[in-house]
FIFIGU-510452 format. One line per field, with one value per atom (N, C-alpha, C): residue number from 1; residue in one letter; x, y, z negated. Coordinates in steps of 0.2 Angstrom, whole numbers, plus 5000, padded with zeros to 4 digits. Layout:
N
seq	[NUM/...]
type	[a/...]
px	[X/...]
py	[Y/...]
pz	[Z/...]
END
This chain:
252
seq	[1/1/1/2/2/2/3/3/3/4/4/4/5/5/5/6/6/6/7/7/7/8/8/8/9/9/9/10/10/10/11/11/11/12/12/12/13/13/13/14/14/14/15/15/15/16/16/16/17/17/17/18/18/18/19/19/19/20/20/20/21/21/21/22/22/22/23/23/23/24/24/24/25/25/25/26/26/26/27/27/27/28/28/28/29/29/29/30/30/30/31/31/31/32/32/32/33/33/33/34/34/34/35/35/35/36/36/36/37/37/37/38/38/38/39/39/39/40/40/40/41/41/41/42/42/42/43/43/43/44/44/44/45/45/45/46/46/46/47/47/47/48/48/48/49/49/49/50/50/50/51/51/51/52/52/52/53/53/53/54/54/54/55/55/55/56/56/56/57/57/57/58/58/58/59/59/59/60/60/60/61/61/61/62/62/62/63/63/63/64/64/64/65/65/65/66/66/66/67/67/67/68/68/68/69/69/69/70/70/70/71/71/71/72/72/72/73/73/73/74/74/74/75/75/75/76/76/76/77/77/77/78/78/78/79/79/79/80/80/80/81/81/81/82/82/82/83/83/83/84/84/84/85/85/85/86/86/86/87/87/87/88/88/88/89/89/89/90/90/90/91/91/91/92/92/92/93/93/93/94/94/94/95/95/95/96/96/96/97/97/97/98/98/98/99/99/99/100/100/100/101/101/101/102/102/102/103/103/103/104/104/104/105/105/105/106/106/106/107/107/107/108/108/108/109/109/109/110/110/110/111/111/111/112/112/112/113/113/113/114/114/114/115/115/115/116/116/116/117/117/117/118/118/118/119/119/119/120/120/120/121/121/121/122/122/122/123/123/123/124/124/124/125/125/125/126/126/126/127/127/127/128/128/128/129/129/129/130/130/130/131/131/131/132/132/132/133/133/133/134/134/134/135/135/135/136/136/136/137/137/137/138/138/138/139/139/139/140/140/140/141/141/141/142/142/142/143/143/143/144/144/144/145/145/145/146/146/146/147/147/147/148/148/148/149/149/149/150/150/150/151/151/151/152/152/152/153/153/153/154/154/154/155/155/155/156/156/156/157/157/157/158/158/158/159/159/159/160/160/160/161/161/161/162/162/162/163/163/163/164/164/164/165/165/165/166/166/166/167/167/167/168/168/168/169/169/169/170/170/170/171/171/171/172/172/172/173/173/173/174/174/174/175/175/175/176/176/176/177/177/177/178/178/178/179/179/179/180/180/180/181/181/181/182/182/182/183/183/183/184/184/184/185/185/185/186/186/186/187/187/187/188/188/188/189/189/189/190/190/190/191/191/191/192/192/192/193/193/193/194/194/194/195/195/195/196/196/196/197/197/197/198/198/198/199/199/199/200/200/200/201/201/201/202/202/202/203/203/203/204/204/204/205/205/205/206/206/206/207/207/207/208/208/208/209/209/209/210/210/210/211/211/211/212/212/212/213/213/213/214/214/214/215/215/215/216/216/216/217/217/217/218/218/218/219/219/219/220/220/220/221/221/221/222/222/222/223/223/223/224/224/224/225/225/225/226/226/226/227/227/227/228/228/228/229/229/229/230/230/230/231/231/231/232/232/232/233/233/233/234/234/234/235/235/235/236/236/236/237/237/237/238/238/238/239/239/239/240/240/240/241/241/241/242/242/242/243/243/243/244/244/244/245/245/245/246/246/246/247/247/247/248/248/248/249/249/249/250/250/250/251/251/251/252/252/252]
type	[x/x/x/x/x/x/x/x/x/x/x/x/x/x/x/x/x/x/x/x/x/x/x/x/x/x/x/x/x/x/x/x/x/x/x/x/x/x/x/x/x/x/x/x/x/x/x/x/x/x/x/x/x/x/x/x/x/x/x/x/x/x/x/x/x/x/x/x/x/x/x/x/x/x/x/x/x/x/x/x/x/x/x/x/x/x/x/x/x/x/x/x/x/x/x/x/x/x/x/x/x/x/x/x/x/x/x/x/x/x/x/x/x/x/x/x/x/x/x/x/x/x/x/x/x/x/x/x/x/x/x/x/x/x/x/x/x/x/x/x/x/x/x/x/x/x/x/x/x/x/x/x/x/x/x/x/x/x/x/x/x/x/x/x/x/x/x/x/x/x/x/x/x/x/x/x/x/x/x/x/x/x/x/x/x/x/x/x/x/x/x/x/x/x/x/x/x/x/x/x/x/x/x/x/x/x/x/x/x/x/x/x/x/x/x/x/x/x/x/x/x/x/x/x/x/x/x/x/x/x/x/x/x/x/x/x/x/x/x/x/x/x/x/x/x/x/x/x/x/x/x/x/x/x/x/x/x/x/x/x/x/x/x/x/x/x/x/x/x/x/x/x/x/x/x/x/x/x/x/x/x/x/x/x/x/x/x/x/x/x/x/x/x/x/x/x/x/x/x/x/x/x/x/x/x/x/x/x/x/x/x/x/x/x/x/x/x/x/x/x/x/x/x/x/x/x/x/x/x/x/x/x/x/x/x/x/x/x/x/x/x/x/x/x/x/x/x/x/x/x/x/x/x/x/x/x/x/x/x/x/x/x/x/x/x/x/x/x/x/x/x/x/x/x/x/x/x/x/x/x/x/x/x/x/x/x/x/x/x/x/x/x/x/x/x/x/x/x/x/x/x/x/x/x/x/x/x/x/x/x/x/x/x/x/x/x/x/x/x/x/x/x/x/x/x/x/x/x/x/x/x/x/x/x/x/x/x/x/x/x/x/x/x/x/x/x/x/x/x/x/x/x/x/x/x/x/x/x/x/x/x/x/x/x/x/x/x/x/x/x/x/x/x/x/x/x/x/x/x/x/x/x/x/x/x/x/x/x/x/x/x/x/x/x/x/x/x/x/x/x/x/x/x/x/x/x/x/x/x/x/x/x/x/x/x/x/x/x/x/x/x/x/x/x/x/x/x/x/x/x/x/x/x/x/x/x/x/x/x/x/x/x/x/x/x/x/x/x/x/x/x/x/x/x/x/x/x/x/x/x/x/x/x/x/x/x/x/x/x/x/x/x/x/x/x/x/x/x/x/x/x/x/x/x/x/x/x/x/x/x/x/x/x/x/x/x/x/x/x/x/x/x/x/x/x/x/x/x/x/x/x/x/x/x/x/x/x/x/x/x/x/x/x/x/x/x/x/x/x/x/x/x/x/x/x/x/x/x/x/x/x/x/x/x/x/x/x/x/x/x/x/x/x/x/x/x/x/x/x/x/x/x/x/x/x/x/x/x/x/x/x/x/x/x/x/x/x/x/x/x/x/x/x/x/x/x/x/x/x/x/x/x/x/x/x/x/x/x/x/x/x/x/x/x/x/x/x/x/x/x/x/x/x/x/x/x/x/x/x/x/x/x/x/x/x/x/x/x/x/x/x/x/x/x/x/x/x/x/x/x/x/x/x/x/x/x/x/x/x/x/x/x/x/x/x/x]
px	[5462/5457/5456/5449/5446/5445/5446/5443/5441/5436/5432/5438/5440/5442/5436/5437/5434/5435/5434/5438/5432/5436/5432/5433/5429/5433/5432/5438/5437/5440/5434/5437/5441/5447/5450/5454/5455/5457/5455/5456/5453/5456/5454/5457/5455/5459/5457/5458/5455/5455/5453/5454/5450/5448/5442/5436/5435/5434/5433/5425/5423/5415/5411/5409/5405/5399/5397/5392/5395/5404/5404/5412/5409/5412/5406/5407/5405/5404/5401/5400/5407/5413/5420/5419/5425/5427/5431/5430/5435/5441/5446/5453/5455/5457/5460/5467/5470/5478/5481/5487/5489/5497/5498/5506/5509/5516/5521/5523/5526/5528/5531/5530/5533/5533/5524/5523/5515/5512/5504/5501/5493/5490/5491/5495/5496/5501/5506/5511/5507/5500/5497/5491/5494/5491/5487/5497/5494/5492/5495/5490/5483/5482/5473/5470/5473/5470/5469/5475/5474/5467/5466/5460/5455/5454/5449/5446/5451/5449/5446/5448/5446/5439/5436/5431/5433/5435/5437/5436/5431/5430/5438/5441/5447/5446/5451/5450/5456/5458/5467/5468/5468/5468/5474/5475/5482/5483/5488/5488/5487/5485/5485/5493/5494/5501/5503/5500/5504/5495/5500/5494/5491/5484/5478/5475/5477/5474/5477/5475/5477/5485/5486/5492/5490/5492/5491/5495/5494/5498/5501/5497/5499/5500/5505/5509/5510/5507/5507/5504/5508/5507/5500/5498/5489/5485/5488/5482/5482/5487/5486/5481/5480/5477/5472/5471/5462/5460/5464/5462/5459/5462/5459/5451/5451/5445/5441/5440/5436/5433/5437/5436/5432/5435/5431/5424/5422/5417/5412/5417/5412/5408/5415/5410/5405/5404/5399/5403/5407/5414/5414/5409/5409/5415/5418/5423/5429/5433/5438/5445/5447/5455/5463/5467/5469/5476/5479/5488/5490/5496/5499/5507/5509/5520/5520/5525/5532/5527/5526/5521/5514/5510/5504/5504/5510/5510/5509/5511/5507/5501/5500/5491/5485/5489/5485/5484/5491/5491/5488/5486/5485/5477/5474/5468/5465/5470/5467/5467/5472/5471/5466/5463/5459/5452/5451/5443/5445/5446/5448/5443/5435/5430/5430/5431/5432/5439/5442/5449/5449/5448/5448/5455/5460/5465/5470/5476/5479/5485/5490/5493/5499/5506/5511/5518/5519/5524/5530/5535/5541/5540/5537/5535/5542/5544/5550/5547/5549/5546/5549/5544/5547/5551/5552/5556/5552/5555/5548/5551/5559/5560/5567/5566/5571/5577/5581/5586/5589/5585/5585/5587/5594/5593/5588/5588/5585/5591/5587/5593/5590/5593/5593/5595/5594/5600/5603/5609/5611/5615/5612/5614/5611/5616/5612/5609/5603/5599/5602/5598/5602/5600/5603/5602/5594/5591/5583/5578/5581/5576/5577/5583/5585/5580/5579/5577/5569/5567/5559/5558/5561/5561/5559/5565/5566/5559/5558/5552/5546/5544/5538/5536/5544/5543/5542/5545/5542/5534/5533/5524/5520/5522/5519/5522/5529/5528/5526/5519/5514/5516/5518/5518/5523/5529/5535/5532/5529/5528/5522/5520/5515/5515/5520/5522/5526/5522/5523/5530/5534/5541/5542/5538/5539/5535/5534/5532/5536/5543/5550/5553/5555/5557/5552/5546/5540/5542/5541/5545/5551/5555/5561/5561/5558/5557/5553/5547/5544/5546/5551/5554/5560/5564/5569/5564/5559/5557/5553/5553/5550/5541/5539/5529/5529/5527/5524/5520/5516/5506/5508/5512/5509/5511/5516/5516/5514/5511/5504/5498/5497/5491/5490/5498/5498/5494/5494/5488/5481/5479/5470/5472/5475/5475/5470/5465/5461/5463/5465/5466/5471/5470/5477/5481/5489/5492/5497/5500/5507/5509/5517/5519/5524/5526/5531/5538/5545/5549/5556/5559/5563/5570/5575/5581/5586/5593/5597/5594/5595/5589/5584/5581/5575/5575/5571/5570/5567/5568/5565/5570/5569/5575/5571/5577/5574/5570/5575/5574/5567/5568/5560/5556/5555/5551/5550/5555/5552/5548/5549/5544/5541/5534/5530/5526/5530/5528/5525/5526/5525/5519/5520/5513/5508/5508/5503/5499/5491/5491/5492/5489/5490/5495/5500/5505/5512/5509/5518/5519/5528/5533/5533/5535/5537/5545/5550/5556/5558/5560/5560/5568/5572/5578/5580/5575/5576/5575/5574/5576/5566/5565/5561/5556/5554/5547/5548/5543/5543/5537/5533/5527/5530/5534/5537/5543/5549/5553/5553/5549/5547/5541/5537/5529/5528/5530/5525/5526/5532/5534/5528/5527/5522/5515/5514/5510/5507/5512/5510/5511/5512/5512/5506/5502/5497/5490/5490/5485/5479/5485/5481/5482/5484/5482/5475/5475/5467/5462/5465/5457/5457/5462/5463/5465]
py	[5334/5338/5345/5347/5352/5356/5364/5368/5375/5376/5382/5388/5392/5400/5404/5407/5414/5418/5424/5430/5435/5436/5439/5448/5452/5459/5460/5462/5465/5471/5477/5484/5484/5487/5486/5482/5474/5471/5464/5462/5457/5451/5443/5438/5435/5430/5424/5419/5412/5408/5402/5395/5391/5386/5380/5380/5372/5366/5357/5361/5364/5362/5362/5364/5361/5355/5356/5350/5342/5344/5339/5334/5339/5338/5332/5329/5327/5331/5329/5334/5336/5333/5332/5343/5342/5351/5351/5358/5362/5362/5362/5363/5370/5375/5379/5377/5379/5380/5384/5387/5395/5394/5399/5396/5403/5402/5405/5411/5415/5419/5421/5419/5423/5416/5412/5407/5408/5404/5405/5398/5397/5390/5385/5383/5377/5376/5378/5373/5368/5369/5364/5358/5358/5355/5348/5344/5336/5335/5338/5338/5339/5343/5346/5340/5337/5330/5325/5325/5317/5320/5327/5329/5328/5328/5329/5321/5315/5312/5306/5308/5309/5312/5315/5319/5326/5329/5335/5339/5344/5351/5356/5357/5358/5367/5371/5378/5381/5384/5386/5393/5399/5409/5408/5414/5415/5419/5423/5429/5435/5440/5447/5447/5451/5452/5444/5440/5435/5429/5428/5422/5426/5425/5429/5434/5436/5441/5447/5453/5459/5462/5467/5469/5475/5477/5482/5486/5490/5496/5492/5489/5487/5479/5476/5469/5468/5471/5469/5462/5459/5451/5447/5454/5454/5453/5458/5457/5453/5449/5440/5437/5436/5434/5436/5443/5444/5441/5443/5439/5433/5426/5421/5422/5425/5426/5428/5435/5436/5431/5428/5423/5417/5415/5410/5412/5418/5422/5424/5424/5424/5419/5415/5406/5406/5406/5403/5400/5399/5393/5394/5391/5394/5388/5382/5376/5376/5377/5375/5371/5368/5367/5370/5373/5380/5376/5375/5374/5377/5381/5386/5385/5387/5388/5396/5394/5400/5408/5413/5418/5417/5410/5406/5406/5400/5400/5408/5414/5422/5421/5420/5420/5417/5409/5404/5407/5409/5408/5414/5419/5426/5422/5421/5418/5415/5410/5405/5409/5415/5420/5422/5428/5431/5430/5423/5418/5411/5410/5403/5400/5401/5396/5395/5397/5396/5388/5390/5384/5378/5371/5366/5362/5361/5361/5367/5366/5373/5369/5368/5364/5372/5372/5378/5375/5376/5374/5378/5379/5382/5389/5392/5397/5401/5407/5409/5413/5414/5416/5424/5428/5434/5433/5441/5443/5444/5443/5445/5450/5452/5460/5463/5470/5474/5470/5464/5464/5456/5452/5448/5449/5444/5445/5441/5442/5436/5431/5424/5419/5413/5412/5408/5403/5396/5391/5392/5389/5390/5386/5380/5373/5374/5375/5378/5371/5371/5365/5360/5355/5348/5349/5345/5344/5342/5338/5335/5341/5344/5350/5358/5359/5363/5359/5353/5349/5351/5350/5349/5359/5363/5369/5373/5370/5373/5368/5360/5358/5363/5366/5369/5375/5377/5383/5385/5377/5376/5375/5371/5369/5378/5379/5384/5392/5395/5401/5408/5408/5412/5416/5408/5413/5417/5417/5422/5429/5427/5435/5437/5434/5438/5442/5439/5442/5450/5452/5459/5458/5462/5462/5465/5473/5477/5475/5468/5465/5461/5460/5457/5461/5468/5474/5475/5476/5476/5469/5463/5457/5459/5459/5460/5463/5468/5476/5470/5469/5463/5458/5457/5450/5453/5459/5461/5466/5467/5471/5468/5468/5464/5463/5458/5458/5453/5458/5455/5454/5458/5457/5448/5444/5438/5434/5434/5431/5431/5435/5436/5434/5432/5430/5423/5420/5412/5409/5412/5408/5407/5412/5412/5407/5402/5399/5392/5388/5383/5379/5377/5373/5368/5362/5357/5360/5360/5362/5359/5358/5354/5358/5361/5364/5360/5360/5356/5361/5359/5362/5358/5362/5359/5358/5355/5354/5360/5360/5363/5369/5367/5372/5376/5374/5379/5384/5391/5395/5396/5392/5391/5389/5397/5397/5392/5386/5380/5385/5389/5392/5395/5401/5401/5396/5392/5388/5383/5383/5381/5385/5391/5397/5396/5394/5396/5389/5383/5379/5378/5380/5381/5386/5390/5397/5395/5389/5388/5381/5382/5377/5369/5370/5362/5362/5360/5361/5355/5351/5347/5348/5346/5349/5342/5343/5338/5341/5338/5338/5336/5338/5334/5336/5331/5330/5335/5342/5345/5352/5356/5361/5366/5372/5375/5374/5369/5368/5361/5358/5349/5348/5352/5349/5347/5354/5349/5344/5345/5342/5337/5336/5327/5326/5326/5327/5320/5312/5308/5312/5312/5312/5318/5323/5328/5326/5322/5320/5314/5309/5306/5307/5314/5319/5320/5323/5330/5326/5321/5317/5313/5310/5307/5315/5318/5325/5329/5327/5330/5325/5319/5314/5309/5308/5305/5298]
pz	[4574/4569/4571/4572/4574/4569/4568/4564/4566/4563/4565/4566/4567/4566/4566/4561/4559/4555/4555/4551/4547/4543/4537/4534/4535/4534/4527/4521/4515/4516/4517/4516/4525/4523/4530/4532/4526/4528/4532/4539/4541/4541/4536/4535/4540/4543/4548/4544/4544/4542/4547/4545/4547/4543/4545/4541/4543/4542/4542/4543/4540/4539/4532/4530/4523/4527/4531/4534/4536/4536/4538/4531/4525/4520/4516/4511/4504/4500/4495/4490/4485/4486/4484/4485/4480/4479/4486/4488/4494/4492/4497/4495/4498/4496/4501/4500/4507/4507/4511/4507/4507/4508/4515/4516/4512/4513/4512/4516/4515/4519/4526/4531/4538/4542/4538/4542/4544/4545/4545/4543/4543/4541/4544/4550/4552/4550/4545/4539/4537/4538/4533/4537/4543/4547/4546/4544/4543/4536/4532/4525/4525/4528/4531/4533/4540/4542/4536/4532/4528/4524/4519/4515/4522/4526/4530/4530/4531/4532/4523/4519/4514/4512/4515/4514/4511/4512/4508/4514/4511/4514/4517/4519/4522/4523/4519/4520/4523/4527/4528/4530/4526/4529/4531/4535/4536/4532/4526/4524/4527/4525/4526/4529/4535/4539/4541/4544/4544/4550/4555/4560/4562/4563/4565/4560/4554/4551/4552/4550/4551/4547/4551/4546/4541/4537/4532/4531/4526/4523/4515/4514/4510/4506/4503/4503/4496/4491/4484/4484/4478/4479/4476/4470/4467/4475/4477/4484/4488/4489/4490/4488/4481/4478/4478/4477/4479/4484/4491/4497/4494/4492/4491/4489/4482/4480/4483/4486/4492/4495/4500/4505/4502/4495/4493/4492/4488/4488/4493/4499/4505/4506/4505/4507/4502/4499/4492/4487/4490/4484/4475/4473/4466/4461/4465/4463/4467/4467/4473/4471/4474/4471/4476/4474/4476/4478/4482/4483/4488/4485/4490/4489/4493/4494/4493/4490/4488/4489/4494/4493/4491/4495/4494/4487/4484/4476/4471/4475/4469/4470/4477/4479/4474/4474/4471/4463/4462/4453/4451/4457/4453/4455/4458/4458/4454/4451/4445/4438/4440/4431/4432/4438/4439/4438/4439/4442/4438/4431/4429/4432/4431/4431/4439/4444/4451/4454/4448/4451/4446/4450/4447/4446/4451/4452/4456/4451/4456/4457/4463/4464/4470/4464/4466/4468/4475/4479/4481/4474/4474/4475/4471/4471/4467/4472/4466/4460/4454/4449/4447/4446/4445/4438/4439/4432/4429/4419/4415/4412/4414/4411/4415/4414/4417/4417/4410/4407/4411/4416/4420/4426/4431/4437/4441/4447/4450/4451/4453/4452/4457/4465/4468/4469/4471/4472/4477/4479/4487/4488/4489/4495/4503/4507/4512/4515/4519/4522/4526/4522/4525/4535/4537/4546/4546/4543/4545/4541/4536/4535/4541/4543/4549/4555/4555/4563/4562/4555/4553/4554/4552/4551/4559/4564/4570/4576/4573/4574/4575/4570/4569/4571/4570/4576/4583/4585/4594/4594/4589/4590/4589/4583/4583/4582/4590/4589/4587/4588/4584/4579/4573/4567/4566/4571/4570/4573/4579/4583/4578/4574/4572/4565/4564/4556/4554/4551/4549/4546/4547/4547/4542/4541/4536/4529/4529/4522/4518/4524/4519/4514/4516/4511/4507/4506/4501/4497/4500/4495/4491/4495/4491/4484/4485/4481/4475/4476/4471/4467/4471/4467/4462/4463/4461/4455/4454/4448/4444/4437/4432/4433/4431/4434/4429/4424/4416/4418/4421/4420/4422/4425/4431/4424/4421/4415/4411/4408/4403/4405/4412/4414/4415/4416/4415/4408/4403/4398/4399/4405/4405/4412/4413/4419/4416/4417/4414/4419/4423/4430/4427/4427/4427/4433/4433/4436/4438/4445/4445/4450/4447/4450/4452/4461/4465/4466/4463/4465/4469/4474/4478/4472/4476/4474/4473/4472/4476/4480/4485/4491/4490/4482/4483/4480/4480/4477/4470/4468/4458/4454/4451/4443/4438/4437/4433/4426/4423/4417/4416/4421/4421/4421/4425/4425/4420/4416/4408/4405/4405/4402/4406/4411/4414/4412/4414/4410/4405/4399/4392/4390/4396/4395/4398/4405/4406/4402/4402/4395/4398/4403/4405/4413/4413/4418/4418/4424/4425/4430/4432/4435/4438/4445/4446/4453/4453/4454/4461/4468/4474/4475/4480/4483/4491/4489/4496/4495/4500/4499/4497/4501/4499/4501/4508/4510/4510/4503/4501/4506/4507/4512/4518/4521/4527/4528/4524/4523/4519/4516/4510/4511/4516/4518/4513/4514/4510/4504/4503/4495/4491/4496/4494/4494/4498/4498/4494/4491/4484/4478/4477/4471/4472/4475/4477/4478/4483/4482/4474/4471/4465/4462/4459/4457/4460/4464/4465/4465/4464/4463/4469/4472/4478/4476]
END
């Protein structure tokens, strides 16, 4: 599968991305897909093929600090999100359907608050959930990684070194700092979400407070869960399994 690269400046920040086509799409909605943290877009390589051959317009940035985009000054998790919107705004993208992982997941969900009429599907992959007040810890699971998600993890790293050397380093302490201090606005923002929503959460091994995740559930107005037997990346560690959750939810 072939995809264009090319990159987009908002202000001083320059998005790379890559692009299937709209000429060589159906009139079917574009999907963007949006990685996670201290990877780039080819996490989402073979899922990109399967929508591709499906007729799906196929969208995949790299984050701001992270693959071929630029590094910044700044890593607030809003401005992931903008990023999206931007980009889609660049394209002309006035329908799209959104799925991201774990940082991808703030990107996605802050976009579907932001621009409801913009997201048709929003589809969130273990995305860890902030605090909604000073009086909460943060709360991990910690089953350390079975041997085939270690092989699939160490895997993807030969195929595509890149994204470790390219990865802004001074974005993991900006994270930390974020996830450890309360971000009301993200949960008050979950009720202006219109998007049917499934959010993907790993086992054991993932990073998703079940707890929260009932309260996020409940805020958003249309939203199922659904449950996998692995740890934090279900795309690459249970690929069908991810892939016959996520396909009939977009229309497939």
């Amino acid at each position: 599968m072939e995809l264009t690269v090319a990159r987009e400046a908002f202000g001083d920040v320059l998005i790379a991305y890559r692009d299937s086509g709209a000429e060589a799409a159906t009139d079917a909605v574009p999907v963007l897909l949006v990685h996670g943290m201290g990877g780039d877009g080819h996490t989402w390589d073979r899922f990109a093929a399967r929508l591709v051959r499906h007729g799906r317009r196929v969208i995949i940035p790299d984050l701001r600090g992270h693959g071929r985009s630029a590094h910044t000054d700044s890593y607030r998790f809003p401005e992931f999100g903008a990023d999206v919107v931007r980009l889609c705004d660049r394209l002309g993208l006035d329908r799209v359907d959104l799925i991201g992982h774990s940082l991808g997941g703030y990107a996605v969900s802050w976009a579907a608050m932001e621009r409801p009429e913009l997201v048709r599907r929003l589809v969130i992959e273990e995305q860890p959930l902030p605090l909604r007040s000073g009086d909460e810890q943060v709360t991990f699971t910690r089953r350390l990684p079975s041997v085939p998600e270690l092989w699939h993890a160490t895997s993807s790293l030969l195929r595509h070194p890149r994204a470790v050397l390219a990865f802004d380093r001074s974005m993991t302490g900006i994270a930390l700092e974020q996830f450890r201090k309360p971000y009301p606005e993200w949960w008050e923002g979950l009720a202006d979400i219109s998007a049917p929503t499934l959010f993907l959460r790993g086992g054991p091994g993932g990073m998703v407070d079940p707890v929260k995740l009932e309260s996020m559930a409940a805020a958003v107005p249309e939203c199922t869960v659904r449950a996998f037997g692995c740890g934090h990346s279900i795309h690459r560690d249970r690929y069908h399994e991810f892939e016959a959750a996520v396909l009939p939810f977009l229309g497939h």
